[in-house]
C-alpha positions, 0 to 999 in steps of 0.5 A: 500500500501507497503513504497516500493510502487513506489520506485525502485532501482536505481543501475546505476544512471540513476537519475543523468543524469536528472536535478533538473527540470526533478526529480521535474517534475517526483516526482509531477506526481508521488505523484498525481498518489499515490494519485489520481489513484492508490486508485480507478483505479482497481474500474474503471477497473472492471467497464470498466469506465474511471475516468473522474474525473482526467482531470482537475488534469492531466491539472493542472500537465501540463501533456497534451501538456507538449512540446508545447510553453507556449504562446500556454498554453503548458508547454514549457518543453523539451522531457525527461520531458514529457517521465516522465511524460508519465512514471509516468501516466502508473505506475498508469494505461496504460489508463490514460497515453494513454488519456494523450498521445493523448491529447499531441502527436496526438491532440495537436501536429499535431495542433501546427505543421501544423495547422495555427496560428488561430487554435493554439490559438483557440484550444491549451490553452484549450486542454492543460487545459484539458477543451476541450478535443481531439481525432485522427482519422486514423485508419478505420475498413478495414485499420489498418496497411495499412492507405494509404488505408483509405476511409473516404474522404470530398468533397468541398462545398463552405466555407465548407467541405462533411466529409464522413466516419468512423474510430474506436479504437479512444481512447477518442472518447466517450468524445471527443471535437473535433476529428483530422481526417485523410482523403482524400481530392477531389485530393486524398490527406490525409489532417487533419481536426479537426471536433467539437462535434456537428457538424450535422452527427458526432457521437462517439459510444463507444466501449464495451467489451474491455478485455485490457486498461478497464479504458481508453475509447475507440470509433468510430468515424461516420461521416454521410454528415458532414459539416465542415468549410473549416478553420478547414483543417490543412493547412501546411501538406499534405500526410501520413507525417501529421499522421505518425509523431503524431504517431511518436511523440505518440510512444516516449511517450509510451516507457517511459510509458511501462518502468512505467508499468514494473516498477510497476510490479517489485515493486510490485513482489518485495514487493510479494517475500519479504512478501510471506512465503515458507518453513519458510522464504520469498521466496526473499531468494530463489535464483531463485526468486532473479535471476528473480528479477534481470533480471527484474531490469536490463531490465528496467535499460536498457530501462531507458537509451536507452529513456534517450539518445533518449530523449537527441536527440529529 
């Protein structure tokens, strides 16, 4: 790897607008990246394999649940940081920033904002850990876009739920602890219910063939008659609010993980245009490659203001 790896320009000081607390944060994550993924991610790419080896470090980075409360084991830290974060993770691949994004955004954060105290405390310090790890489950082989139209649903059975149904694309599903399930309750209302790995008539197939996001894994979720502890409902949240706004919370992560991505593309076309030899000079002396480079800089400059502002209003 190029010294010019992971270093791009900052011709507006946009730096200047983060706190020392925020560059910390950034500058962790990103020397964790150097050195724990971006040596091994194609590997694991060509493999369609994900690296499960680096949970244990994303957990100790405090990357998964970076917002949630420190007496829940979160980070307690504000949202410009855990864009950072977000960030930092996609430079080194955009599968490792979604296992993180899940973790945070669509497993830890509908448990801390509608679940009861008693899953809080049961479930959150060990999600952020990353010693139980978790999975959303709202989109259905027939209701992608249109989620209201879901037909996984449960029934009541005593002190239990009948949880019937499937959903796919779940990423993290194939090592899931436990899955948020969206699904329809006997009023016909969406409620979210955490099911454990385990549990009688619960699968998670994994997903093969995938010609994108190779290193993160991706599943089913199957749920065949399973009986799950009326306790496990999220009980302070009904409707399509619960999921829309973990997907909400999940798509303020993403956008500071693409401006990564984009990020390692400049670097790396820049790193290209100034080692590539064309008639007898790099090709970074040509006009329009500098042109190019230029427009690709100045986007990302833009992207990373716009996320910094959102950040400052979350």
């Amino acid at each position: 790897m190029g010294k010019d790896l992971f270093q791009s320009p900052d011709y507006f000081a946009v730096d200047a607008l983060l706190t020392e607390e925020h560059l910390l944060i950034r500058d962790a994550v990103r020397q964790w990246v150097k050195k724990e993924i971006s040596p091994v991610i194609e590997d694991y790419c060509q493999q369609a394999t994900f690296p499960s080896k680096i949970i244990h470090g994303l957990g100790q980075l405090g990357c998964f649940g970076p917002t949630i409360p420190t007496e829940y084991g979160g980070g307690g830290l504000d949202h410009i940081a855990y864009g950072l974060m977000m960030q930092e993770l996609e430079r080194g691949d955009s599968g490792v920033r979604s296992t993180a994004s899940v973790q945070g955004s669509l497993v830890m954060y509908p448990i801390f904002t509608f679940g009861s105290e008693e899953q809080k405390r049961k479930y959150l310090p060990k999600l952020a850990t990353g010693e139980m790890m978790g999975c959303f489950g709202l989109t259905e082989p027939d209701h992608g876009s249109n989620p209201a139209g879901m037909i996984t649903h449960f029934k009541a059975d005593g002190d239990y739920v009948i949880l019937n149904g499937a959903k796919m694309w779940i990423s993290n599903a194939p090592f899931a602890d436990i899955a948020v399930v969206w699904a329809k309750d006997d009023q016909g209302d969406i409620r979210g219910i955490i099911v454990e790995r385990g549990m009688t008539g619960f699968t998670t197939p994994e997903t093969k063939g995938k010609w994108s996001l190779r290193a993160s894994a991706t599943g089913e979720l199957v749920f065949d008659n399973v009986r799950v502890p009326k306790a496990n409902i999220l009980p302070n949240v009904k409707g399509l609010k619960g999921p829309l706004s973990c997907l909400s919370s999940a798509r303020y992560g993403i956008a500071w993980g693409v401006i990564g991505a984009a990020m390692d593309c400049y670097d790396t076309a820049l790193r290209y245009a100034k080692e590539r030899i064309q008639f007898d000079r790099p090709i970074a002396g040509f006009q329009l490659t500098q042109k190019k480079l230029a427009e690709m800089i100045t986007e990302i400059t833009k992207a990373q203001l716009l996320n910094w502002r959102l950040g400052v209003l979350k």
